[in-house]
N, CA, C and O atoms as a GROMACS GRO file, in nm:
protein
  464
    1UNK      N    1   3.601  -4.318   4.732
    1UNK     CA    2   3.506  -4.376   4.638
    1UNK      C    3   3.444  -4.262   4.556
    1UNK      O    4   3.405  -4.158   4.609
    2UNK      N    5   3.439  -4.288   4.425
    2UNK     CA    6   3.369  -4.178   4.363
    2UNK      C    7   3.244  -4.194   4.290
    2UNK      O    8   3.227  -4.308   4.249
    3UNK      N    9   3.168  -4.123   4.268
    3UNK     CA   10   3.039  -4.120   4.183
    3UNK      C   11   3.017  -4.221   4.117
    3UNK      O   12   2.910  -4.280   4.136
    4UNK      N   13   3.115  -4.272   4.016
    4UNK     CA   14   3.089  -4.361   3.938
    4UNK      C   15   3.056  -4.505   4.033
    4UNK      O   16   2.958  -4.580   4.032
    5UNK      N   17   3.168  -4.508   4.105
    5UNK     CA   18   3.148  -4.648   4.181
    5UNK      C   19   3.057  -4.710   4.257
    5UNK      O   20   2.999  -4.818   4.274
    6UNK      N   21   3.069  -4.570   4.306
    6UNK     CA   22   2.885  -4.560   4.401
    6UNK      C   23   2.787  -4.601   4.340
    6UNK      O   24   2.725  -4.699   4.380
    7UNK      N   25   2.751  -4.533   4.226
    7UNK     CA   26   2.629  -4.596   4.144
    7UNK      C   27   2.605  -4.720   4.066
    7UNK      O   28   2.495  -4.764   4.031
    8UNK      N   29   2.761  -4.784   4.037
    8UNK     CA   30   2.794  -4.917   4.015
    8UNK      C   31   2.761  -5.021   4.121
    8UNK      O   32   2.710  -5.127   4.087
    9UNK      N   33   2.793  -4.988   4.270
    9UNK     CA   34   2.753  -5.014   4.396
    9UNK      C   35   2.649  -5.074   4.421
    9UNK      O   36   2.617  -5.177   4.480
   10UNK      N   37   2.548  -4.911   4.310
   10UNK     CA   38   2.369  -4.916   4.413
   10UNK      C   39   2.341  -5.039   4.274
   10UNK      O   40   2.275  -5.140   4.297
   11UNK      N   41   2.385  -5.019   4.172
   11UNK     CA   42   2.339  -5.110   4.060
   11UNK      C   43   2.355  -5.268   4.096
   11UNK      O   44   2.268  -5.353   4.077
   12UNK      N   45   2.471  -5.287   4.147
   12UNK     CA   46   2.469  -5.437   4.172
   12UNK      C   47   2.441  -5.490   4.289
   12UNK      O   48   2.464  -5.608   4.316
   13UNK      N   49   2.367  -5.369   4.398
   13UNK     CA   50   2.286  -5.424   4.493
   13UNK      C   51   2.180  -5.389   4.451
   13UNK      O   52   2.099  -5.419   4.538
   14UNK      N   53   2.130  -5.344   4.368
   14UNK     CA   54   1.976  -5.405   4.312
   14UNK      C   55   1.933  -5.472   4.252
   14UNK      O   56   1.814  -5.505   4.257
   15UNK      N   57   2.020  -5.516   4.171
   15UNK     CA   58   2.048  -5.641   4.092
   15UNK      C   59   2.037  -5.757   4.201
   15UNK      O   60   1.941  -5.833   4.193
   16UNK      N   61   2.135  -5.776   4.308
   16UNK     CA   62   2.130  -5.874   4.430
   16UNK      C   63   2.003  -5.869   4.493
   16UNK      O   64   1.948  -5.974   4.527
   17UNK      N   65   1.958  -5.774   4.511
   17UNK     CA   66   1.809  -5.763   4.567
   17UNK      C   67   1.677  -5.826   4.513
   17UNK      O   68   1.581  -5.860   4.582
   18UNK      N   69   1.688  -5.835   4.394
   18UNK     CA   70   1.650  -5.851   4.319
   18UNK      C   71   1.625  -6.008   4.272
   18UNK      O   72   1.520  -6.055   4.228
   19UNK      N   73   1.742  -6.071   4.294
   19UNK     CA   74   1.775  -6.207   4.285
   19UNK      C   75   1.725  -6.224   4.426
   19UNK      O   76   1.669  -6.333   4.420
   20UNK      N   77   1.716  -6.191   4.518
   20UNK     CA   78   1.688  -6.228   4.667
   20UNK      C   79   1.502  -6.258   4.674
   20UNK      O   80   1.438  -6.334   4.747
   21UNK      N   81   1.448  -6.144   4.542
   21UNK     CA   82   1.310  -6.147   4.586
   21UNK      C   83   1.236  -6.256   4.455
   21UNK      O   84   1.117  -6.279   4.437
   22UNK      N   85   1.341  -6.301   4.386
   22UNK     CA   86   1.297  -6.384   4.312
   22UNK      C   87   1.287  -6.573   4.372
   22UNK      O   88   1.238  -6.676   4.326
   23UNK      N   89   1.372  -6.531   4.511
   23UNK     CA   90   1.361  -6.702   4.574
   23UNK      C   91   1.179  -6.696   4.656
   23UNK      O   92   1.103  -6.609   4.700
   24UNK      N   93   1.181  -6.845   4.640
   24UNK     CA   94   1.080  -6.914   4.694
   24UNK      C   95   1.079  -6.813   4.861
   24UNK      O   96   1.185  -6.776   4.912
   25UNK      N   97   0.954  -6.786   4.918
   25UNK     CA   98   0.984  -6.728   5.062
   25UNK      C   99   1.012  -6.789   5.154
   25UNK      O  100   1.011  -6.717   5.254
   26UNK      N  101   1.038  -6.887   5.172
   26UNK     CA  102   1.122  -6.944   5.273
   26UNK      C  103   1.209  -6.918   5.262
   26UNK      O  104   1.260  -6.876   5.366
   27UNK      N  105   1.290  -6.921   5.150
   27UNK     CA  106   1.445  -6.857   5.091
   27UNK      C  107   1.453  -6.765   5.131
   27UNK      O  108   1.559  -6.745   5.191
   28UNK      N  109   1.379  -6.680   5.129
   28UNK     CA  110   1.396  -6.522   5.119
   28UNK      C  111   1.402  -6.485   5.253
   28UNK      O  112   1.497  -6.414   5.286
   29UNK      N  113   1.272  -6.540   5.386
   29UNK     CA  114   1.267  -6.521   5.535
   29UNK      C  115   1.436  -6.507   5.550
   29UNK      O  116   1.509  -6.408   5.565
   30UNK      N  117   1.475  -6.703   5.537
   30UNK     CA  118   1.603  -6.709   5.620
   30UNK      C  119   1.707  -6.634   5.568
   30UNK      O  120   1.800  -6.612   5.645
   31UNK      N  121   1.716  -6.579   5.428
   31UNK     CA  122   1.803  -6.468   5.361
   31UNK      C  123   1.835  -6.364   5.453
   31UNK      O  124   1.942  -6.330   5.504
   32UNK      N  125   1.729  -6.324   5.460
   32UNK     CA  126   1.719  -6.162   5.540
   32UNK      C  127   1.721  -6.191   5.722
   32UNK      O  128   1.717  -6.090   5.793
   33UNK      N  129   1.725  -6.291   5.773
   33UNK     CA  130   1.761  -6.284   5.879
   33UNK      C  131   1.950  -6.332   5.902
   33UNK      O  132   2.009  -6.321   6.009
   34UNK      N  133   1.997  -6.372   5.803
   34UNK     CA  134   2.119  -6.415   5.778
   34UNK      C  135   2.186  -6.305   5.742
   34UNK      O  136   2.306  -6.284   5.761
   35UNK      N  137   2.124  -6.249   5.702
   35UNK     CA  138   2.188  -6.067   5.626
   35UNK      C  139   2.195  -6.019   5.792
   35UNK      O  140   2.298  -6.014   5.861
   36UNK      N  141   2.033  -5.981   5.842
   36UNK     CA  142   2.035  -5.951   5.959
   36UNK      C  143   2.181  -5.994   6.082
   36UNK      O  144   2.250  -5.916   6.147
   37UNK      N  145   2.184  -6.117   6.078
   37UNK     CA  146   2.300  -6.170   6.202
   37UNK      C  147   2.423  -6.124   6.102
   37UNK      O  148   2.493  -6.045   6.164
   38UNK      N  149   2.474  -6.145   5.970
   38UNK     CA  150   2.585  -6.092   5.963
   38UNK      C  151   2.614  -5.944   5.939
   38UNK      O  152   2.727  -5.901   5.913
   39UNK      N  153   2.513  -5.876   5.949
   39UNK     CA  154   2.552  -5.743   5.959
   39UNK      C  155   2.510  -5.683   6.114
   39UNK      O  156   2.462  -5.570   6.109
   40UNK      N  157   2.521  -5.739   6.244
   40UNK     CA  158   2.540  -5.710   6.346
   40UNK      C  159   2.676  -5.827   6.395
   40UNK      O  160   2.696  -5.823   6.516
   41UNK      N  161   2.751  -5.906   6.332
   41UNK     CA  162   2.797  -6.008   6.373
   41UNK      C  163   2.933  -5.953   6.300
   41UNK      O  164   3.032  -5.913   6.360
   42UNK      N  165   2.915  -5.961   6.147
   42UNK     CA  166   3.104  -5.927   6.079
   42UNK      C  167   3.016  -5.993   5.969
   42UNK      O  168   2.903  -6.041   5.954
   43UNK      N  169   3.106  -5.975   5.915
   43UNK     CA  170   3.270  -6.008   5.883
   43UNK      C  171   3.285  -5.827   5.850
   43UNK      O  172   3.207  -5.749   5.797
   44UNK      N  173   3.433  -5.807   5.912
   44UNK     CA  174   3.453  -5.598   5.927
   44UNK      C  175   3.435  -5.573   5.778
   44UNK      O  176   3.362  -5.506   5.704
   45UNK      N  177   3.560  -5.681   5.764
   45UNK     CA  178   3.523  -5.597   5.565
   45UNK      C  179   3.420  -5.644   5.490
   45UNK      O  180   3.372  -5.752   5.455
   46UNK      N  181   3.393  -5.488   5.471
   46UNK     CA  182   3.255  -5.483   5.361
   46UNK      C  183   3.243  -5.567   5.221
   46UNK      O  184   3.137  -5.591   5.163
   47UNK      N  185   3.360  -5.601   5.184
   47UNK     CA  186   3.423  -5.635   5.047
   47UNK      C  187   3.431  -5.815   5.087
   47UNK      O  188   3.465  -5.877   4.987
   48UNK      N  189   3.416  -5.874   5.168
   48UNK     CA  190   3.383  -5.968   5.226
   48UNK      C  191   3.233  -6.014   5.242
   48UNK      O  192   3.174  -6.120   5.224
   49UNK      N  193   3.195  -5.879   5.286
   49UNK     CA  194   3.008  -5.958   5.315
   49UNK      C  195   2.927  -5.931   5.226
   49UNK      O  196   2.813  -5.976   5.239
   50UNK      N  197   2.960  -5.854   5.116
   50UNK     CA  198   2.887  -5.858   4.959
   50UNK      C  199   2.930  -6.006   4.901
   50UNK      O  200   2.853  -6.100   4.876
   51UNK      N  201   3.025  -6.004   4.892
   51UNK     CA  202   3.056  -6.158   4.831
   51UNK      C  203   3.026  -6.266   4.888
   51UNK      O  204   3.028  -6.381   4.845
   52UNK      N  205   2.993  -6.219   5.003
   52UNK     CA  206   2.983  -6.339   5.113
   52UNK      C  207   2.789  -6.375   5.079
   52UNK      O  208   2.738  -6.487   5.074
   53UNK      N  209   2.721  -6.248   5.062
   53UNK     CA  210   2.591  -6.246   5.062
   53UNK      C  211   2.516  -6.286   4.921
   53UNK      O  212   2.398  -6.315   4.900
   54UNK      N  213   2.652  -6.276   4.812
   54UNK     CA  214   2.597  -6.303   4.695
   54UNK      C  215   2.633  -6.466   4.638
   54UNK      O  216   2.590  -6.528   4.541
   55UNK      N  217   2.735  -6.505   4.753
   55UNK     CA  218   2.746  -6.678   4.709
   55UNK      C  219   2.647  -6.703   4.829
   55UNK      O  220   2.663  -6.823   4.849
   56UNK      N  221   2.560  -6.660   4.915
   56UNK     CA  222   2.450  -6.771   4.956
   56UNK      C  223   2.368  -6.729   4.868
   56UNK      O  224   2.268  -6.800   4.859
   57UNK      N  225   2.370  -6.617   4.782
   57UNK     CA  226   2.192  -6.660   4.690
   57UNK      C  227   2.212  -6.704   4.678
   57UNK      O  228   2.138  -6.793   4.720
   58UNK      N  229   2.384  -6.780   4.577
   58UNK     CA  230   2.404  -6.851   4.429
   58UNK      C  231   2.375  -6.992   4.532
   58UNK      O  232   2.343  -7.086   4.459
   59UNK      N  233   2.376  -7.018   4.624
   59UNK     CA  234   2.339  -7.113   4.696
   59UNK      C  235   2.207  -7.136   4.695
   59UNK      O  236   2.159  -7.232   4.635
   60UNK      N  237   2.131  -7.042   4.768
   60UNK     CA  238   1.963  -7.066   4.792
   60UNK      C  239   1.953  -7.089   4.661
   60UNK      O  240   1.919  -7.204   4.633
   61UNK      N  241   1.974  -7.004   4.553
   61UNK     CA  242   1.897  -7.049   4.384
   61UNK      C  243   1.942  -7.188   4.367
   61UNK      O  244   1.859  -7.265   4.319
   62UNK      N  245   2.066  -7.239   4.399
   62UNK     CA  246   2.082  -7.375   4.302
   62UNK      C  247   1.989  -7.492   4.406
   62UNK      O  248   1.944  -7.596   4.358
   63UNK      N  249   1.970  -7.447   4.570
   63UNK     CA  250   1.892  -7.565   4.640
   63UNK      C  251   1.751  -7.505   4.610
   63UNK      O  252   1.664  -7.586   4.642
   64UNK      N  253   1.723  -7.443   4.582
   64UNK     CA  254   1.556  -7.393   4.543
   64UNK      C  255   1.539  -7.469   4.375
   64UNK      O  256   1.434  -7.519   4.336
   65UNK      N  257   1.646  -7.465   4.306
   65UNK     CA  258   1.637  -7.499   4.173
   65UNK      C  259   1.614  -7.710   4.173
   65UNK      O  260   1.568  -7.786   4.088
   66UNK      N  261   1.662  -7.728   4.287
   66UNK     CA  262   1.674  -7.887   4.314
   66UNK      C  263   1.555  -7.900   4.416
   66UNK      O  264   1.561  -8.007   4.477
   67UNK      N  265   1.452  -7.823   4.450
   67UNK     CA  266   1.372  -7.870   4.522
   67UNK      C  267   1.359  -7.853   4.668
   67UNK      O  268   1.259  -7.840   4.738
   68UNK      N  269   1.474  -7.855   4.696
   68UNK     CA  270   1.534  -7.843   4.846
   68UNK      C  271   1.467  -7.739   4.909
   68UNK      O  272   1.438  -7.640   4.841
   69UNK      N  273   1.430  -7.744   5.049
   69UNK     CA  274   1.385  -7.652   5.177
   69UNK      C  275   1.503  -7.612   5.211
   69UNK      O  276   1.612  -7.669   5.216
   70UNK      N  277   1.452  -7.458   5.244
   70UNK     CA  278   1.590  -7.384   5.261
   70UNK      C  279   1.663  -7.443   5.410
   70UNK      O  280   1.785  -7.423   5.415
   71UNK      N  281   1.608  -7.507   5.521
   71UNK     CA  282   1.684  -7.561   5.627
   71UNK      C  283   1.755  -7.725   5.526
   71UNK      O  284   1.869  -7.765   5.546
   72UNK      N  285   1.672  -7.783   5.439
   72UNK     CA  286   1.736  -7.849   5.365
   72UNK      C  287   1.936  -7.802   5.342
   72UNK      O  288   2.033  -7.872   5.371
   73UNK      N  289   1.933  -7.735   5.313
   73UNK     CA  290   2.052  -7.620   5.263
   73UNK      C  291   2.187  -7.568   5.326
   73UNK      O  292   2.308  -7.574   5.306
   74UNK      N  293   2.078  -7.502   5.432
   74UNK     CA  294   2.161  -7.459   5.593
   74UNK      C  295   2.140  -7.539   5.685
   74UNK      O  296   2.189  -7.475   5.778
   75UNK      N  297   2.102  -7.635   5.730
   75UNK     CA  298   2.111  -7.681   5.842
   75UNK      C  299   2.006  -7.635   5.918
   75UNK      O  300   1.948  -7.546   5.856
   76UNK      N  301   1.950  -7.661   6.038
   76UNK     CA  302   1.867  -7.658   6.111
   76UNK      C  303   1.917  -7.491   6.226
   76UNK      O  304   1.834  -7.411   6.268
   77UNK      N  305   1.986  -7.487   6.237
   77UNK     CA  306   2.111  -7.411   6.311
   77UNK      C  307   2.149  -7.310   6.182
   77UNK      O  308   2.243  -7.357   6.118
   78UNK      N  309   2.115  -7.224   6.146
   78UNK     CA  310   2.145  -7.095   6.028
   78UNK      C  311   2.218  -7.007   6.137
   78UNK      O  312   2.298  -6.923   6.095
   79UNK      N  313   2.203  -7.017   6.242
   79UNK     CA  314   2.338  -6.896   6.342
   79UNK      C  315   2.479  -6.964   6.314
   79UNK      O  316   2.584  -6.909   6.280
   80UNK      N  317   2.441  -7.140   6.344
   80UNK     CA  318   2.590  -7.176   6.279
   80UNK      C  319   2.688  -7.199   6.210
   80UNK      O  320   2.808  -7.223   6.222
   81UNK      N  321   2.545  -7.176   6.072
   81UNK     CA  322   2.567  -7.174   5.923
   81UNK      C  323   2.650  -7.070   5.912
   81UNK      O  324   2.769  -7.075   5.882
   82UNK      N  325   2.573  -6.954   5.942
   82UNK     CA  326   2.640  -6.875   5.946
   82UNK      C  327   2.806  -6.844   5.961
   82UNK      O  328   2.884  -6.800   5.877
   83UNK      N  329   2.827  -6.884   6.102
   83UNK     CA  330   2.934  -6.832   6.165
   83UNK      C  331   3.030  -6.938   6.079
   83UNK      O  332   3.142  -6.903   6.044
   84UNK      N  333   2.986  -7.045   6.053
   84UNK     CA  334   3.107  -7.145   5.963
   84UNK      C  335   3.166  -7.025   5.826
   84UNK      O  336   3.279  -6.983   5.803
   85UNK      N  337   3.040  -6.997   5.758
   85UNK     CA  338   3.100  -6.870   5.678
   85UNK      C  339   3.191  -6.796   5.692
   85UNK      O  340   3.283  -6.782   5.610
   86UNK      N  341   3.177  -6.731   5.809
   86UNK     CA  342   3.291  -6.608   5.812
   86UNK      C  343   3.377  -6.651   5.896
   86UNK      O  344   3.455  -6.561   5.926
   87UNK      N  345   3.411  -6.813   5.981
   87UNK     CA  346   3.525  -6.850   6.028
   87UNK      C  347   3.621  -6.795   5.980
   87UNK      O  348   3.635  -6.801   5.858
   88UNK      N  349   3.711  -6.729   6.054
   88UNK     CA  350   3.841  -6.720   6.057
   88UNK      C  351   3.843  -6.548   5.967
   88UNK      O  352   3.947  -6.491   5.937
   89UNK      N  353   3.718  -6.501   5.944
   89UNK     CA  354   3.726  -6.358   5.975
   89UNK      C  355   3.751  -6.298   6.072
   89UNK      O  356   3.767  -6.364   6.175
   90UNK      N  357   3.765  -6.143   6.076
   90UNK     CA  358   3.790  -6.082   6.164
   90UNK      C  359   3.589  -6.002   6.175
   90UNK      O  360   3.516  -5.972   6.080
   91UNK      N  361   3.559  -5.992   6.318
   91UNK     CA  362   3.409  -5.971   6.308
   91UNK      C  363   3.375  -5.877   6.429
   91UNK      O  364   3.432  -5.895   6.537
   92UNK      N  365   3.298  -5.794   6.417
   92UNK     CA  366   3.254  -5.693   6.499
   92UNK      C  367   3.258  -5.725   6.651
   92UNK      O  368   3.288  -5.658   6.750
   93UNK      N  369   3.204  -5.891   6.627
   93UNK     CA  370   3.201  -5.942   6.795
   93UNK      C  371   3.330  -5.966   6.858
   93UNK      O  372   3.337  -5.969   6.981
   94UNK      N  373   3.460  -5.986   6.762
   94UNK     CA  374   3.572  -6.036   6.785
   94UNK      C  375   3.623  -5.830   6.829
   94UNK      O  376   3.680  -5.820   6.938
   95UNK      N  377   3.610  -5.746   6.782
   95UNK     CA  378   3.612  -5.622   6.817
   95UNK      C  379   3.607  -5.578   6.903
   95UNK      O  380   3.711  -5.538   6.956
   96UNK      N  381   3.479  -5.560   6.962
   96UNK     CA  382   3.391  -5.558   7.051
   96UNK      C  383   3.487  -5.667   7.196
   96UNK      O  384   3.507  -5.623   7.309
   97UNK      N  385   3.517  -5.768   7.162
   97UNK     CA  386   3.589  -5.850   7.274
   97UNK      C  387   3.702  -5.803   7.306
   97UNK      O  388   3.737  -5.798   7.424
   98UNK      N  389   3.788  -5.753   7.191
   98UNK     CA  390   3.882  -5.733   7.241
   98UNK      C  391   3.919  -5.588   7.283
   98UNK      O  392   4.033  -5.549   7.307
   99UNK      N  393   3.768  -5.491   7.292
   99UNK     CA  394   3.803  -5.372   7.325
   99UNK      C  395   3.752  -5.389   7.485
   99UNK      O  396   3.776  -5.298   7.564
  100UNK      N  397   3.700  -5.478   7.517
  100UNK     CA  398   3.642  -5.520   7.678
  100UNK      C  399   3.778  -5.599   7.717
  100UNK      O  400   3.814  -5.584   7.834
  101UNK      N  401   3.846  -5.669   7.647
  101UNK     CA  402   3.919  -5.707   7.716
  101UNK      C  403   4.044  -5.618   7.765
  101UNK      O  404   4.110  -5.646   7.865
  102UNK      N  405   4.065  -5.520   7.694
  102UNK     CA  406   4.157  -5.392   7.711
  102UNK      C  407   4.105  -5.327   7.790
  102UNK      O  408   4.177  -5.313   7.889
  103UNK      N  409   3.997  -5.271   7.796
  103UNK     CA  410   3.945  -5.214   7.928
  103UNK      C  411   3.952  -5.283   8.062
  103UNK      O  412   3.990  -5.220   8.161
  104UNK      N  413   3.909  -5.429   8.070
  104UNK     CA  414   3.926  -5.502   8.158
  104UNK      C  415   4.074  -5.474   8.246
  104UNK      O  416   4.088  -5.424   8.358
  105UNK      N  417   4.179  -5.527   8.149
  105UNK     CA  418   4.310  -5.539   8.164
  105UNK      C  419   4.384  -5.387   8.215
  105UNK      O  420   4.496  -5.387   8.267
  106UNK      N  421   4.287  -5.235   8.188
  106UNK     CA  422   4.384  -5.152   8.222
  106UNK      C  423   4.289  -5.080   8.388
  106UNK      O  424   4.333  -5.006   8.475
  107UNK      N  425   4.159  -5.140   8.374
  107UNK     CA  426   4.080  -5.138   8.509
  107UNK      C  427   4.178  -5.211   8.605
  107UNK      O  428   4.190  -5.165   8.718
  108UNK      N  429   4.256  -5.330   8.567
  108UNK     CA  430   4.300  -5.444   8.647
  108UNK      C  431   4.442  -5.397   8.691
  108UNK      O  432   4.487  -5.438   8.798
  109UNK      N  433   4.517  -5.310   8.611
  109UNK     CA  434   4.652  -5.266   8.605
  109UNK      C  435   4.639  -5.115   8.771
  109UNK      O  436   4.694  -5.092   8.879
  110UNK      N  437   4.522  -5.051   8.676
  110UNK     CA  438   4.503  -4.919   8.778
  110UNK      C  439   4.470  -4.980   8.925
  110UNK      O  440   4.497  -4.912   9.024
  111UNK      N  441   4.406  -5.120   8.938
  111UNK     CA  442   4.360  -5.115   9.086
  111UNK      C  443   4.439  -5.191   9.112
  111UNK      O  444   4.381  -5.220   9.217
  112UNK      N  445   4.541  -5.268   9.114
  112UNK     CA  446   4.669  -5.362   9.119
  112UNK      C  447   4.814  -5.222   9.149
  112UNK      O  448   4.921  -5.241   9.207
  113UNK      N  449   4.770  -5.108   9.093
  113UNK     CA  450   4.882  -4.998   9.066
  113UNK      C  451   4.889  -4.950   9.238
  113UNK      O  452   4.977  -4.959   9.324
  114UNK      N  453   4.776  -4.905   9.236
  114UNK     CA  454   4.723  -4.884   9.324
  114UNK      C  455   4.689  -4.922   9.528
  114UNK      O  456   4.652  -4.863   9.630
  115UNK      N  457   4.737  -5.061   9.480
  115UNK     CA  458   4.743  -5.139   9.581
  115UNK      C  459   4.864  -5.129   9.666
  115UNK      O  460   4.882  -5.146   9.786
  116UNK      N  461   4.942  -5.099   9.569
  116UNK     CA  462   5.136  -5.109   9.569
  116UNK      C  463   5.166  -5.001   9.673
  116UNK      O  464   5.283  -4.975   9.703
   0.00000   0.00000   0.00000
């Protein structure tokens, strides 16, 4: 990545930021805890959760623009809102599982080896 892009980068996440602090605050709470769970949760690619983060403003703005409460929007359940989003991504937790399950499996091999 070079200079230019980078600063193209910081420009259109301040721009997004920006749009984030212009919603009603209820909008904005469940925004930033949705940012929060998907950036400990996935989706891996980065190029995924910008786009991913900039179609729920375009979301919160058009149900804020109709009146709507932001659980109006998401559902009562925003963890499951969530995770419907990045279905069928690949996600840190899915990572994370399958590096326990490899460990598991070569703990299970060595004391099975072992037995023999």
């Amino acid at each position: 990545m070079n200079i230019q892009e980078m600063l193209q980068g910081k420009k259109e996440w301040r721009a997004h930021v920006a749009r984030v602090k212009a919603l009603p605050q209820d909008y904005q709470i469940v925004y930033n805890e949705i940012q929060k769970y998907l950036f400990r949760v996935g989706p891996v690619e980065l190029s995924i959760g910008i786009g991913l983060l900039s179609g729920i403003v375009d979301l919160f703005e058009e149900g804020a623009s109709l009146g709507k409460g932001v659980l109006e929007v998401t559902g009562r359940d925003v963890a499951a809102f969530c995770d419907e989003l990045i279905k069928g991504s690949k996600t840190y937790t899915d990572i994370y599982e399958d590096s326990v399950n490899q460990a598991m499996n070569k703990a299970t091999k060595k004391v099975t080896d072992k037995m023999k």
